[in-house]
N, CA, C and O of each residue as an XYZ file, in Angstrom:
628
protein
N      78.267     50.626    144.504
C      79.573     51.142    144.159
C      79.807     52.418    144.982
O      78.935     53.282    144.886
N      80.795     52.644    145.726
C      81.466     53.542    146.145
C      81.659     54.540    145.414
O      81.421     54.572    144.206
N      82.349     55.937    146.442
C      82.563     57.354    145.641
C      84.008     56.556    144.872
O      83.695     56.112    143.768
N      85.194     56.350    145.166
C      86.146     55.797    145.011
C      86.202     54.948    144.110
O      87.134     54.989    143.307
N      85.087     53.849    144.017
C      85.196     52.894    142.527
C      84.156     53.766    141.538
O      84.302     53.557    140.333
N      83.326     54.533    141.859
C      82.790     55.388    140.764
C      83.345     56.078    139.729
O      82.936     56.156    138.570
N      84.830     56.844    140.498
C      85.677     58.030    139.968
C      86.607     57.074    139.540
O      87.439     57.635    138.826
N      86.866     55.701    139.680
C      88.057     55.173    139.283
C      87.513     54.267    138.122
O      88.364     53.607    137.525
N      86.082     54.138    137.689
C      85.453     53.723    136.662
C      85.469     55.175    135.439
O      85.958     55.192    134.309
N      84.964     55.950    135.961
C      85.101     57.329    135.317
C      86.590     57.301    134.798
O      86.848     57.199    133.598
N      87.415     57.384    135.639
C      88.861     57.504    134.379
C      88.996     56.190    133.875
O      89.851     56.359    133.006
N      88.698     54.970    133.861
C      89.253     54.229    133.170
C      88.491     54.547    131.770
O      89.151     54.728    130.747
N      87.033     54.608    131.770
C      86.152     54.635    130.788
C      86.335     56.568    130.092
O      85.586     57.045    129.239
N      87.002     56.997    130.476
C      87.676     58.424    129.857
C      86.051     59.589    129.899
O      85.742     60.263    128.917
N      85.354     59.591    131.008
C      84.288     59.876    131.269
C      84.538     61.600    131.936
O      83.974     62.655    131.648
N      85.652     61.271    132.936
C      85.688     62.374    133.470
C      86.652     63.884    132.941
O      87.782     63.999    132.467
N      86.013     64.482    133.150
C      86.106     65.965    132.221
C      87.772     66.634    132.592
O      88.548     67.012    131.715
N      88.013     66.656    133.820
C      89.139     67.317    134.466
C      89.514     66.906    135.932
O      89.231     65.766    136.300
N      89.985     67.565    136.579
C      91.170     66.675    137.632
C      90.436     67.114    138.524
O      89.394     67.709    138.248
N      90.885     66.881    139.899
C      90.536     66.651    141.686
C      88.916     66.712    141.187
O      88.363     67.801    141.034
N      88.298     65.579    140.979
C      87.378     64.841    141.317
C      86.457     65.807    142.514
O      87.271     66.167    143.364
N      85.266     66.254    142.801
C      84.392     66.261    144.422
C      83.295     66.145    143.878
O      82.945     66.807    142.901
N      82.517     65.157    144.532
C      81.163     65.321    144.635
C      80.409     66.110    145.561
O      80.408     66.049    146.791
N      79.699     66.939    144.710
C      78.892     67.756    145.702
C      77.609     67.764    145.313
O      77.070     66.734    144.910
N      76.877     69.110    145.403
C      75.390     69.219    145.410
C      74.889     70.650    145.039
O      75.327     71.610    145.673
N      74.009     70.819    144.057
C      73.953     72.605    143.969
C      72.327     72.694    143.909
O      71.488     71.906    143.471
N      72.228     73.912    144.497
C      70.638     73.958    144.650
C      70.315     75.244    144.064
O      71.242     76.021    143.834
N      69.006     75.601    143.766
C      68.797     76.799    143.175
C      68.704     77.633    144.143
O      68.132     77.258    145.166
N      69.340     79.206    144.046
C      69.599     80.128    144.928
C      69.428     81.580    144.567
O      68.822     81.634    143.497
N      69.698     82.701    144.998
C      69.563     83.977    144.763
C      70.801     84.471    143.764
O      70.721     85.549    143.174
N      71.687     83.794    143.657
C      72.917     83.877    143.200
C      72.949     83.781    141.465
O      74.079     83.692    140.985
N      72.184     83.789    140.829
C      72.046     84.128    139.306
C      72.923     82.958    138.357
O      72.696     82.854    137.152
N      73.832     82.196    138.982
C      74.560     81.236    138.347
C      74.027     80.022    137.787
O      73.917     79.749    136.591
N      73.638     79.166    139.011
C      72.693     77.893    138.656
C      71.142     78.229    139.506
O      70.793     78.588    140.631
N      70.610     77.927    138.422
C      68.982     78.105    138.710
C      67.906     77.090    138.330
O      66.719     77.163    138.011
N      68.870     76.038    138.505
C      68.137     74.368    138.372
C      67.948     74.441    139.987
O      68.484     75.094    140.882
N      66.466     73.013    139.896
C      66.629     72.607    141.556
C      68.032     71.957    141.906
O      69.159     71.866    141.419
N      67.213     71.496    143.202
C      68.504     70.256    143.928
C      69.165     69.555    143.083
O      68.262     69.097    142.383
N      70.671     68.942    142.448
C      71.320     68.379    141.834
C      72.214     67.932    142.791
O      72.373     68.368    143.931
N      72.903     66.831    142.110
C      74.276     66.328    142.071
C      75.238     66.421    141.111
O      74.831     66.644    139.971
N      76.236     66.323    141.255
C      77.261     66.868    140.191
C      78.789     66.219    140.959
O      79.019     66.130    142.165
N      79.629     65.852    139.873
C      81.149     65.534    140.138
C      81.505     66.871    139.568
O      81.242     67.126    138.393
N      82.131     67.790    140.406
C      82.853     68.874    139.958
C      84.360     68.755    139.933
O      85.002     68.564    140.966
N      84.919     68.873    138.730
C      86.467     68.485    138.514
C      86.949     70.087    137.905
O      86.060     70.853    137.533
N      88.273     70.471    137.846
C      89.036     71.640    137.448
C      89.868     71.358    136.354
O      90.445     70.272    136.407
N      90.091     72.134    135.285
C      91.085     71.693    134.662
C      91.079     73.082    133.281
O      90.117     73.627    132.741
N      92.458     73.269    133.092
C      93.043     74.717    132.526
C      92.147     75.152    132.534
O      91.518     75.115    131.477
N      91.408     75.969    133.957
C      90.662     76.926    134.137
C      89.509     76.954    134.173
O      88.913     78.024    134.296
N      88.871     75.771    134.075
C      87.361     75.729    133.592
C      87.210     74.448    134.880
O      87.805     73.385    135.061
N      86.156     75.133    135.591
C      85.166     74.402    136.325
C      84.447     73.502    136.046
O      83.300     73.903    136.243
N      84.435     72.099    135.556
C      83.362     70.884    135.305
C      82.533     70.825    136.245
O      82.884     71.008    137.410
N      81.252     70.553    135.889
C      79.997     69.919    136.887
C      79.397     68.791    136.023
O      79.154     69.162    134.875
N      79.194     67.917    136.207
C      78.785     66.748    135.493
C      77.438     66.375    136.352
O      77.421     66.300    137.580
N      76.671     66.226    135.766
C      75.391     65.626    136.254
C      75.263     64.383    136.821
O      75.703     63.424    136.186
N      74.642     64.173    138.114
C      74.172     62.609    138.223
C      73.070     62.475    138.630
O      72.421     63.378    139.156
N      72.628     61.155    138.426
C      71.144     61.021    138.003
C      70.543     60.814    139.516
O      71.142     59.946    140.150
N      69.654     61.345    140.083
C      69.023     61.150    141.361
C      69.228     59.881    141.903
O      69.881     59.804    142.944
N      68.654     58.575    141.224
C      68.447     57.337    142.005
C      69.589     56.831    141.419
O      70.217     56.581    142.447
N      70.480     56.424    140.312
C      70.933     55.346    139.853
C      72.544     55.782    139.883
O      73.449     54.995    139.607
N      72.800     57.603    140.385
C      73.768     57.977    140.203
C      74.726     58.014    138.862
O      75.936     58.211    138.976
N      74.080     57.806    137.553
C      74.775     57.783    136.478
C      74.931     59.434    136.140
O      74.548     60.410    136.786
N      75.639     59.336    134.887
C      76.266     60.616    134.357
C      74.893     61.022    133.357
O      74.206     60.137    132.848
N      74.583     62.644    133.144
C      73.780     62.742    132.469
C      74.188     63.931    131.741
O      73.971     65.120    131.976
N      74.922     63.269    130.664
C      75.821     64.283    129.614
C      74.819     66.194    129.525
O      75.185     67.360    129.677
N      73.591     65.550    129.226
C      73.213     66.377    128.679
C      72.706     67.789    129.569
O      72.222     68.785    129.031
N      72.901     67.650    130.829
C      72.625     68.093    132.102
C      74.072     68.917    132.713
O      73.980     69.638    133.706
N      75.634     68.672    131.862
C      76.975     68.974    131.964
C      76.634     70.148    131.754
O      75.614     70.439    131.130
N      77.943     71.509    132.553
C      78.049     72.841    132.150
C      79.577     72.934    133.093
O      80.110     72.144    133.873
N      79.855     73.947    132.719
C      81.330     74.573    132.951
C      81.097     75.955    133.310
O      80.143     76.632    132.926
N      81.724     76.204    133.822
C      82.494     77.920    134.481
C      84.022     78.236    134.048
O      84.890     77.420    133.739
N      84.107     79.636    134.112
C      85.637     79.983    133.692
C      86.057     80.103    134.793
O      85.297     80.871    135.383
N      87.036     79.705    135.583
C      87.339     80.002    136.976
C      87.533     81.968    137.167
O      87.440     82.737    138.123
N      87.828     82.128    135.725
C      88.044     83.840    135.382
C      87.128     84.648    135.769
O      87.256     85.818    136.131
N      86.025     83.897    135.678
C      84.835     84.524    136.299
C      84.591     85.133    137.572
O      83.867     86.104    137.790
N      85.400     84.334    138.558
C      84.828     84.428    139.809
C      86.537     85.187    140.318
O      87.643     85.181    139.777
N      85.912     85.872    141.819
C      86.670     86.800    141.802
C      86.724     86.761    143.481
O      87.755     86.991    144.113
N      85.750     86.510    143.940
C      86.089     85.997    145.426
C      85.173     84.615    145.897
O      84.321     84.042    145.219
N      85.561     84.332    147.057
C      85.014     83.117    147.774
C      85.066     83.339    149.129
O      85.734     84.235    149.644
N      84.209     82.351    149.872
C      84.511     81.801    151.403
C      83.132     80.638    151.591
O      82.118     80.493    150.909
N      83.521     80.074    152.567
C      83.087     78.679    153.280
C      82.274     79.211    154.152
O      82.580     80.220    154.787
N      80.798     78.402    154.319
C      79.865     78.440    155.379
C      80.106     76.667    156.080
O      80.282     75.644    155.419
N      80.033     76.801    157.560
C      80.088     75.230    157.967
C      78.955     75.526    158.322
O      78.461     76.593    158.685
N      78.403     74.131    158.153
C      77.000     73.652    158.491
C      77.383     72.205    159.431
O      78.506     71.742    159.630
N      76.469     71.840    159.770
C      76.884     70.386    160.653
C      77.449     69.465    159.816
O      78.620     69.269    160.142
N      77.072     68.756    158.783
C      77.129     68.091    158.271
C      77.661     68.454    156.715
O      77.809     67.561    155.880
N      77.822     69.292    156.546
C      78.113     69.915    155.223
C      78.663     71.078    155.716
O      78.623     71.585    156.837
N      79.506     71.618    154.046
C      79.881     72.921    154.202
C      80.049     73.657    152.432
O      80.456     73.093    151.416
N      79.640     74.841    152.587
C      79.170     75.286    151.694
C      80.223     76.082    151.242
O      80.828     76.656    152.148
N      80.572     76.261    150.245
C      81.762     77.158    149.423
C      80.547     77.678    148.078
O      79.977     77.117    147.142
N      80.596     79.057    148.666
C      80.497     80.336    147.901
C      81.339     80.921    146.341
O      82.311     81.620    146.625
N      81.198     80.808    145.347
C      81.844     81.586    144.413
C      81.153     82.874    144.268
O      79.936     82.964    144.434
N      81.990     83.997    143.925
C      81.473     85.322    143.280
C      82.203     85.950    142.254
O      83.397     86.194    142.082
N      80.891     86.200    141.446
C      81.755     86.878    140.258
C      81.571     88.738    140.723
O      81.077     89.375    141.654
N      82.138     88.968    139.726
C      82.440     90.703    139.777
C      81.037     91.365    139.549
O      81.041     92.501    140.024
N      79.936     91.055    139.023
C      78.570     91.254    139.223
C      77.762     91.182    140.369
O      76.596     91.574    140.321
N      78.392     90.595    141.681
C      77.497     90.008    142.696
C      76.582     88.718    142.357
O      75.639     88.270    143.010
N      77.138     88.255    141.142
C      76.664     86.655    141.752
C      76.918     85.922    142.303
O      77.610     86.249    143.267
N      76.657     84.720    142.189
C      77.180     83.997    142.703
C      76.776     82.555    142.716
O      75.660     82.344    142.240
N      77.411     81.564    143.137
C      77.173     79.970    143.007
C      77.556     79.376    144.418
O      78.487     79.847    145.071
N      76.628     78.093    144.943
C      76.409     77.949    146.333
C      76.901     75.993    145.831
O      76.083     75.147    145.466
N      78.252     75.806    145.969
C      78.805     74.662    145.999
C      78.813     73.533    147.215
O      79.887     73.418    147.805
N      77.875     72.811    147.583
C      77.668     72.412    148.880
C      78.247     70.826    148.884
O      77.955     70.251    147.835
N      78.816     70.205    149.600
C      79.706     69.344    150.165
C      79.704     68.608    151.217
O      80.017     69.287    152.194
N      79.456     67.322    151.522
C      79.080     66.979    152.706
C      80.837     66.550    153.161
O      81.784     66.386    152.392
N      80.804     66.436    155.000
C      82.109     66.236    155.106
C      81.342     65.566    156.774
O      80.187     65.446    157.180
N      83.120     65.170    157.524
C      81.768     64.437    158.931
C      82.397     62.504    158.370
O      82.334     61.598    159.201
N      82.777     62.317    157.338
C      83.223     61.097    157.125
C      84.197     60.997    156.347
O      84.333     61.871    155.491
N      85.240     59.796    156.436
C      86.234     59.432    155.910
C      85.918     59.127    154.073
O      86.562     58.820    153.070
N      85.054     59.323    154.316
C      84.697     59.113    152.556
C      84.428     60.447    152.019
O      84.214     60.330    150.812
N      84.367     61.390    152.314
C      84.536     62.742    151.678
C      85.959     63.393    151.962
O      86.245     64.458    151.415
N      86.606     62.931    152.582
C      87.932     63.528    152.789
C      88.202     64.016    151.258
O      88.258     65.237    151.107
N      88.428     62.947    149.755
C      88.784     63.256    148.594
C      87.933     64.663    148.678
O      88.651     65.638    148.457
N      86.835     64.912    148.895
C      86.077     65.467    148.379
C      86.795     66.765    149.244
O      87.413     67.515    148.490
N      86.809     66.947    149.901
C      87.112     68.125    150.876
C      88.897     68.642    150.394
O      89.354     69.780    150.505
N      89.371     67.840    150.048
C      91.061     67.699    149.933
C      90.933     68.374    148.695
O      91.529     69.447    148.602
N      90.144     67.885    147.523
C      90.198     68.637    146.247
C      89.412     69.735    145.689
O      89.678     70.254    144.604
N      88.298     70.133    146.554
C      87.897     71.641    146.332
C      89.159     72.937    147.080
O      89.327     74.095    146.699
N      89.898     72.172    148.261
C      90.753     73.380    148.898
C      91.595     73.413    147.714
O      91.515     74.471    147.089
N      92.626     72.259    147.095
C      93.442     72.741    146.361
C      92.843     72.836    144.761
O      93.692     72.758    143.873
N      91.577     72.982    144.406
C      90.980     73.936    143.500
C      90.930     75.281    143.646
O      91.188     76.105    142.770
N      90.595     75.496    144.761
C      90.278     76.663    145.551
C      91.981     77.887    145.510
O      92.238     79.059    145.236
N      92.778     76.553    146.008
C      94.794     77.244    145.978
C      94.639     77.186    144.622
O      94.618     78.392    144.375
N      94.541     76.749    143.780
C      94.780     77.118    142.151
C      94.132     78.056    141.907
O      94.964     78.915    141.617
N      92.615     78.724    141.781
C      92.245     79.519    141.407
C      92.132     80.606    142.124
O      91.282     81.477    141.940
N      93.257     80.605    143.248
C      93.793     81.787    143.788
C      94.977     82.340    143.444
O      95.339     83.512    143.348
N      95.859     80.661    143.169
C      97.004     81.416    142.623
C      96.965     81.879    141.291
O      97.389     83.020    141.111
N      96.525     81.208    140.259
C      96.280     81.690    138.991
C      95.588     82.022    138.545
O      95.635     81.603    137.388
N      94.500     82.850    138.759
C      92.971     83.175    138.613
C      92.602     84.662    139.542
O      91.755     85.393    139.027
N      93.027     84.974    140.472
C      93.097     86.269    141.203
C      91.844     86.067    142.079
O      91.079     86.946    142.475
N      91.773     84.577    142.334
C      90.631     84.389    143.298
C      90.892     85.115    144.586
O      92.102     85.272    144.745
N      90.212     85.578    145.494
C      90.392     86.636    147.019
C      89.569     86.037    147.594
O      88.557     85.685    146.988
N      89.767     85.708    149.069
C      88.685     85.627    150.512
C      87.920     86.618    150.138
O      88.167     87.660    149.531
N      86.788     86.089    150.651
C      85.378     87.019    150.395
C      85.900     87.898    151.581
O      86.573     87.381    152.472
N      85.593     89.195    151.586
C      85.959     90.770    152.592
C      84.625     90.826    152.687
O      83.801     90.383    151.887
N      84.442     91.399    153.719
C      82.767     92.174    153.992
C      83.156     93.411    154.007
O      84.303     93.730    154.319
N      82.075     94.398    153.610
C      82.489     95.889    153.467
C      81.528     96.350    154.721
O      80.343     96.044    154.853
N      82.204     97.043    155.484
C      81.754     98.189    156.613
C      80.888     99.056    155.913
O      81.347     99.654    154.940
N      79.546     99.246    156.291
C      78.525    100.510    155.593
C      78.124    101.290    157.119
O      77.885    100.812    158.228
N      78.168    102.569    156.661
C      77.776    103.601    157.360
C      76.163    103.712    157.409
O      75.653    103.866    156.299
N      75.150    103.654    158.662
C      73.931    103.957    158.037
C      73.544    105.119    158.684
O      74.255    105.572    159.581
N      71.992    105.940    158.185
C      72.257    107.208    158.258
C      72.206    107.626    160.174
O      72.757    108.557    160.761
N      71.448    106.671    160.646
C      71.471    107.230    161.830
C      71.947    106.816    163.001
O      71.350    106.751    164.076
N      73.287    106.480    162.692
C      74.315    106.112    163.725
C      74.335    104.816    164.547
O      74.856    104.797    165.662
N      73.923    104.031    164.149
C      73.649    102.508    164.805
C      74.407    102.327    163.858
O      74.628    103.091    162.918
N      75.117    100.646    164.202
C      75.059     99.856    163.469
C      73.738     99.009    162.950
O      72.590     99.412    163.134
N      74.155     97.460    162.102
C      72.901     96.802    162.274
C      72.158     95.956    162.898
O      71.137     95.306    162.672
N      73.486     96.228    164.403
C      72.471     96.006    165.829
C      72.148     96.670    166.360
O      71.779     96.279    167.468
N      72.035     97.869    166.133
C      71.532     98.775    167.251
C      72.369     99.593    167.890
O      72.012    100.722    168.226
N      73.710     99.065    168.158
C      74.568     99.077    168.914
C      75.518    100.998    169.250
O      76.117    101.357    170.264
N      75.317    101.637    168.192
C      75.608    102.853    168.077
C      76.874    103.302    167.344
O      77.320    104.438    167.181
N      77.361    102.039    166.919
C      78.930    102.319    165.918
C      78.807    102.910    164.781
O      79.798    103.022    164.060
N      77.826    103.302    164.472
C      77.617    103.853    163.171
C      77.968    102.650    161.714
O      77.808    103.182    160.616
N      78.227    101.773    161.695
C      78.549    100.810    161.318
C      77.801     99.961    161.331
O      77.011     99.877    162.272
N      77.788     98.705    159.914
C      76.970     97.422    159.850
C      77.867     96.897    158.617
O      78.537     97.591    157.851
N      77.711     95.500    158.619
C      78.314     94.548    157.905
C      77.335     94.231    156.984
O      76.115     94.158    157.130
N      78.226     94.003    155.747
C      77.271     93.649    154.890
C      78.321     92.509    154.248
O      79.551     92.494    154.227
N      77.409     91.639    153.773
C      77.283     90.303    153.247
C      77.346     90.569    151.792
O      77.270     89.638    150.990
């Protein structure tokens, strides 16, 4: 079964949690949010709350008990890493955490997938006070940047 007859079994059988559908992937990270290993997950949006639904390694089923949510309220900025084959969307909350939403793209069968994290992404900018991640300019003490370079200046992440 396809991504497409999966998600279209999911709404008939009233399975799925909230709207624009993506399958992605979350791994455990420095980011304090999710601190499970490698997963899969259908992440859907809906009045404000982030769905992640579990799926099962080999058989791809749903694993209720493995489900969690986010307030989109939470998070306060974002931005995208491309990778070859994937691309990674960043959440941050006002603490410096954060959650590492990864996405494969590269084929006509993730298009859904790519189409409905951006306009998750336009919703919880427009109604949520989501912001492009900014990097802040730091001064360090002895006049380099953090190449060397002498700007007195370095970027921070």
């Amino acid at each position: 079964m396809n991504r497409q007859e999966y998600l279209l079994e999911m709404r008939k059988n009233h399975t799925l949690k909230g709207r624009k559908p993506c399958f992605i992937f979350l791994r455990f990270n420095t980011g304090k949010i999710y601190n499970d290993g490698y997963s899969e997950f259908i992440m859907s949006f809906k009045d404000g709350i982030l769905y992640f639904q579990k799926l099962s390694r080999f058989f791809k089923k749903l694993q209720p008990s493995m489900d969690f949510e986010l307030s989109a309220k939470r998070f306060k900025e974002y931005r995208y890493i491309d990778k070859s084959f994937m691309k990674i969307l960043y959440l941050y909350d006002k603490d410096g955490r954060f959650i590492e939403i990864c996405f494969q793209i590269g084929k006509a069968e993730y298009s859904s997938t790519i189409t409905n994290i951006e306009r998750i992404i336009e919703e919880m900018c427009s109604n949520y006070g989501l912001k492009p991640f900014k990097e802040e300019i730091i001064e360090d003490e002895e006049g380099t940047d953090s190449k060397g370079e002498g700007s007195n200046q370095e970027v921070r992440n």
